[in-house]
C-alpha positions in Angstrom: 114.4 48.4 -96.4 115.7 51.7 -97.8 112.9 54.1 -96.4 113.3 52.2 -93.1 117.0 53.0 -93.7 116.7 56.8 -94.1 113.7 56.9 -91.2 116.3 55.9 -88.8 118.9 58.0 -90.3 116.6 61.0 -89.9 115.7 60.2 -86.5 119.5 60.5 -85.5 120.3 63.3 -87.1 116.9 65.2 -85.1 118.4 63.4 -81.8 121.8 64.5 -82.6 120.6 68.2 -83.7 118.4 68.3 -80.3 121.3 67.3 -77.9 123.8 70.2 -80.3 120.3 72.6 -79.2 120.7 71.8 -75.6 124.4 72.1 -75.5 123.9 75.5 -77.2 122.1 76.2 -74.6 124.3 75.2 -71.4 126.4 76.9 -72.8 125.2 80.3 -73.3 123.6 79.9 -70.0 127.4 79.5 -69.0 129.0 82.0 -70.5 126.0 84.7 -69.4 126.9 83.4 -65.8 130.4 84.3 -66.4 129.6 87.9 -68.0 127.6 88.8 -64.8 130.3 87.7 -62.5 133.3 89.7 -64.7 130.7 92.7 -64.6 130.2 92.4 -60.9 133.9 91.8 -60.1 134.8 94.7 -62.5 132.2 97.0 -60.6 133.3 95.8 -57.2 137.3 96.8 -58.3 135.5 100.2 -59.4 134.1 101.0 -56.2 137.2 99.7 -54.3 139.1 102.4 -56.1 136.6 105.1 -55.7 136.2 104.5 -52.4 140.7 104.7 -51.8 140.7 107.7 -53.9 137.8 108.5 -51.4 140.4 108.1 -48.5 143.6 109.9 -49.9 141.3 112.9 -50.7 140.5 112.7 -47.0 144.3 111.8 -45.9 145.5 114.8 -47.9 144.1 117.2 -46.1 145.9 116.4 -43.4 144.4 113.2 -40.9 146.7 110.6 -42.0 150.2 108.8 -43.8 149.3 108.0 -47.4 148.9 111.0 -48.7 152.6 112.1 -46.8 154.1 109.4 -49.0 152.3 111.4 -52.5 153.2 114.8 -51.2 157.1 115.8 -52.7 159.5 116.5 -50.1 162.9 117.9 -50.3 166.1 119.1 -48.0 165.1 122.0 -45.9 168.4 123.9 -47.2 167.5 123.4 -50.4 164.3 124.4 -50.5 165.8 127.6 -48.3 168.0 128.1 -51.5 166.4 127.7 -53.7 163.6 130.4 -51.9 166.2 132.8 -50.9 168.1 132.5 -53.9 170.8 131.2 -52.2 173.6 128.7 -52.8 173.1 125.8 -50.6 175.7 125.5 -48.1 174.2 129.3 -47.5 170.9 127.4 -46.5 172.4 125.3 -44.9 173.9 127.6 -42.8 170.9 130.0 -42.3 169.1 127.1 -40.5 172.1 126.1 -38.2 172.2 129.2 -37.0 168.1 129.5 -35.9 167.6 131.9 -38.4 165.0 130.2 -40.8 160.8 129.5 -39.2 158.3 128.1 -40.7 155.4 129.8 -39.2 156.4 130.4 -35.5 158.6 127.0 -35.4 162.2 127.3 -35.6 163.5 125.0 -38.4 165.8 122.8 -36.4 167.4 120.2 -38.8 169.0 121.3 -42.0 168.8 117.8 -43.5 165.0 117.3 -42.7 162.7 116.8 -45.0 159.9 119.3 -46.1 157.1 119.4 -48.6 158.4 121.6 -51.8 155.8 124.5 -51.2 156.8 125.4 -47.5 157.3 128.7 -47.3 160.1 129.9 -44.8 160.4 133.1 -42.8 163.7 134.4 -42.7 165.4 136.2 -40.1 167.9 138.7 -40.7 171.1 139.1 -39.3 172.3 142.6 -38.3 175.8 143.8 -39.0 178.2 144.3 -36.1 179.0 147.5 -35.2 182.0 149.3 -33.7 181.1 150.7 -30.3 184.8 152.0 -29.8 188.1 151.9 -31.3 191.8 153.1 -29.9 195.3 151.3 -30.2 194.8 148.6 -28.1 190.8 147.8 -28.2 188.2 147.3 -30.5 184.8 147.4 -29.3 181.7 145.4 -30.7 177.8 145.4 -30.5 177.7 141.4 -31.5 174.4 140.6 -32.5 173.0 137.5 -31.9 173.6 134.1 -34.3 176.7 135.4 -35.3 179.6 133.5 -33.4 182.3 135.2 -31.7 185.0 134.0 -34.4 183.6 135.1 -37.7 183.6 138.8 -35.5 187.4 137.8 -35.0 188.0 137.7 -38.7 186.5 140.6 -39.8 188.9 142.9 -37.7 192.5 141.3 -39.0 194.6 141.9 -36.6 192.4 141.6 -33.7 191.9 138.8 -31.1 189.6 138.2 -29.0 189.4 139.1 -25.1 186.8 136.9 -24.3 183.7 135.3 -25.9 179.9 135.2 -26.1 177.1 132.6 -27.2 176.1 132.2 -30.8 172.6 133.6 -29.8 174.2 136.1 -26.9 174.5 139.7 -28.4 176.3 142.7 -26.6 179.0 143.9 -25.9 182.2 142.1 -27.2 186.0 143.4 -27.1 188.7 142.6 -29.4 192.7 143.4 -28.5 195.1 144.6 -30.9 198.5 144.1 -28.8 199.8 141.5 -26.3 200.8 144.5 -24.1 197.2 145.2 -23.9 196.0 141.9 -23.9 197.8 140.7 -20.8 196.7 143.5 -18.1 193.0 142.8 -19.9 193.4 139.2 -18.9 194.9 139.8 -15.7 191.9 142.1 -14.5 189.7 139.3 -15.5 191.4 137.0 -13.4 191.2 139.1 -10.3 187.6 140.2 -10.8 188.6 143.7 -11.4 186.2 143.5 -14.4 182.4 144.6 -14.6 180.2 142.7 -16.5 176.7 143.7 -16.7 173.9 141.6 -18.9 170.0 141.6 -19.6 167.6 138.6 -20.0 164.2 137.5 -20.4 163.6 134.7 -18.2 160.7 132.2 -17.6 158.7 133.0 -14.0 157.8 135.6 -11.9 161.1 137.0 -10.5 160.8 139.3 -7.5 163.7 139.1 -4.7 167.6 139.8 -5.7 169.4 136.5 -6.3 172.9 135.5 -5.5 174.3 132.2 -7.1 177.0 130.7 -5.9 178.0 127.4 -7.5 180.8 125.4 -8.9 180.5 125.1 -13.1 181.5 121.9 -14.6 181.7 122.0 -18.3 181.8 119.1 -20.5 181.6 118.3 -24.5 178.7 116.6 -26.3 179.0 115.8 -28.8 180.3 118.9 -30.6 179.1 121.3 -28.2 179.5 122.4 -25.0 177.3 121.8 -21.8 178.0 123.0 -18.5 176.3 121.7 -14.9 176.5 122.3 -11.4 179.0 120.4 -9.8 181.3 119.9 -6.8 184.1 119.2 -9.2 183.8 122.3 -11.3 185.3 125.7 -11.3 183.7 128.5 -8.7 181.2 130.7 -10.7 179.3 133.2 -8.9 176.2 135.4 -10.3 173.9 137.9 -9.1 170.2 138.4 -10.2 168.0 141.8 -9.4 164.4 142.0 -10.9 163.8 144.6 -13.4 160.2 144.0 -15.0 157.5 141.2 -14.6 155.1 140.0 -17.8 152.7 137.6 -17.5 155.0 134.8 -16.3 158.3 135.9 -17.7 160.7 138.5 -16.0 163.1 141.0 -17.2 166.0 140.6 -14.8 169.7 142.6 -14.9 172.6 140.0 -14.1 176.1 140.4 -12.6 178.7 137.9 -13.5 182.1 137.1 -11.8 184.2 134.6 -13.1 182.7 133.9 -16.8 182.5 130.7 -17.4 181.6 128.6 -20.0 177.3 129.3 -19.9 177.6 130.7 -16.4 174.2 132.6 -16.3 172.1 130.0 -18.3 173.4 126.8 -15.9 173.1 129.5 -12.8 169.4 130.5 -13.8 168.7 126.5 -14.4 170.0 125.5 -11.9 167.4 128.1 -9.7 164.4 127.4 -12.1 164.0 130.4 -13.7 165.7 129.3 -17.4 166.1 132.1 -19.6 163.2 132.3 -22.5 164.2 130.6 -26.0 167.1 128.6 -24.0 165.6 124.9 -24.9 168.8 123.2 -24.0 169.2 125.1 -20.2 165.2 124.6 -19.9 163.3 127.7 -21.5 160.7 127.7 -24.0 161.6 128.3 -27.8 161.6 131.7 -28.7 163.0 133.8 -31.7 166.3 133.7 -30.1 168.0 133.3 -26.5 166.9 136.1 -24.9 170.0 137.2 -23.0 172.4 140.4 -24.2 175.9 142.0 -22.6 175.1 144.9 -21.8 177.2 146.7 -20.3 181.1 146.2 -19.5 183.7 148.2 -17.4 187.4 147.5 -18.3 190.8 149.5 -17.1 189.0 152.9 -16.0 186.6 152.6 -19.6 183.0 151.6 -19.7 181.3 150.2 -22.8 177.3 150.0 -23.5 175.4 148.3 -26.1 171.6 149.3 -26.4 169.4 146.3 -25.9 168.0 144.9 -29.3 164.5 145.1 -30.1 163.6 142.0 -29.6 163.7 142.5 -25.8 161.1 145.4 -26.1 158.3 142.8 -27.6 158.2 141.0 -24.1 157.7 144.0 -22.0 154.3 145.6 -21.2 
């Protein structure tokens, strides 16, 4: 009884230590099925980001948007400051005035945003300069991106006779007395005053040119825009070739009247725009290419030399 006793207690404890065996088993087989899927799910993640480090390689070179949103960017007039060594509202102003390129492209919005390493051309502005100087005058070669007010304040005393564009350089006449100031204005008014300029202008100009149309100038924004129109004021300007490049065209211009962008809306308006006048139709350039040359007040004449900008488009 007792030896049949520990027969069958033997006999369980093989079954029981064969069924633990083929647990054992299961379950290794088990956890090796999970090893080989964590190492193939691990490798396939490695590959995944090899193959996106792969692609922002390729994107930073230049073909696509993710590697814009890794490159650092920064204000355009701070980075000018900050090249320049500049405070700035400096910057800022460098730029609002056309002054600062990168590469051949004008920089056009202070507040855009630029990778850190740009590196900016600078163009200098040249002083004015006194052309002529008495009692009741004061003369000025304006050059251009300066406007016609910060000329104002440098000569206390002085006002203005008339004005020219921020990008228009030439001849430019301040008054000292009201005595002065009101037979100036009146020989404006009656035409009784010469006013000679010089442009650069897109086309092939060949035959003399008179312009006669009404000038209607309106705001927008913060700046003014002026368009043909049977409701504006009468503006008339002449146009005689000088020189023909390529397919741009020196051209000497006579103005009567003067008003508000008279020769860029006149040349518009006859499709030959003048060259670096985007917002009348011409094709960016370093500057507008238009100077005031030559002007012919009360019995005096005044001349300013023609920067050398204009010399660069000539053959």
């Amino acid at each position: 009884m007792r030896k049949r006793d520990a027969s069958e207690r033997r006999n369980s404890y093989k079954k029981k230590e064969a069924k633990e065996k083929v647990k054992s088993k299961a379950f290794a087989k088990a956890d090796a099925k999970r090893n080989t899927q964590k190492k193939s799910y691990l490798e396939s993640v490695a590959k995944r980001a090899a193959m996106f480090e792969s692609e922002s390689g390729e994107y930073a070179s230049g073909s696509g948007r993710r590697a814009a949103s890794k490159v650092k960017t920064e204000k355009a007039y701070k980075l000018v400051a900050v090249q320049e060594g500049i405070s700035n509202a400096q910057g800022k102003a460098m730029i609002d005035r056309g002054l600062v390129y990168v590469g051949n492209k004008k920089v056009m919005i202070a507040r855009g945003e630029l990778p850190v390493d740009t590196d900016f051309i600078v163009q200098q502005v040249e002083k004015a300069r006194s052309i002529f100087e008495n009692d009741d005058l004061i003369v000025v070669d304006k050059p251009a991106f300066v406007n016609a007010d910060e000329i104002e304040r440098q000569f206390s005393g002085a006002r203005l006779l008339h004005r020219l564009d921020r990008e228009t350089s030439g001849v430019l006449m301040l008054v000292k007395n009201e005595e002065f100031r009101t037979k100036a204005i009146k020989a404006f008014k009656e035409d009784e005053v010469y006013k000679e300029y010089v442009a650069w202008i897109e086309g092939v100009f060949i035959d003399e040119i008179m312009v006669d149309k009404a000038i209607l100038t309106e705001k927008r924004g913060n700046k003014a825009y002026s368009k043909i129109s049977k409701n504006g004021k009468p503006a008339r300007s002449e146009f005689y070739p000088v020189e023909v490049n390529g397919k741009r065209s020196k051209i000497k211009i006579i103005i009567h009247e003067g008003r508000t962008h008279q020769i860029r809306t006149h040349l518009r308006s006859v499709n030959f725009p003048i060259v670096g006048d985007e917002m009348y139709g011409g094709r960016r350039y370093r500057r507008v290419m238009l100077h005031a040359k030559k002007v012919k007040l009360l019995g005096m004449t005044f001349e300013a030399k023609e920067p050398k900008v204009f010399a660069h488009l000539s053959t």
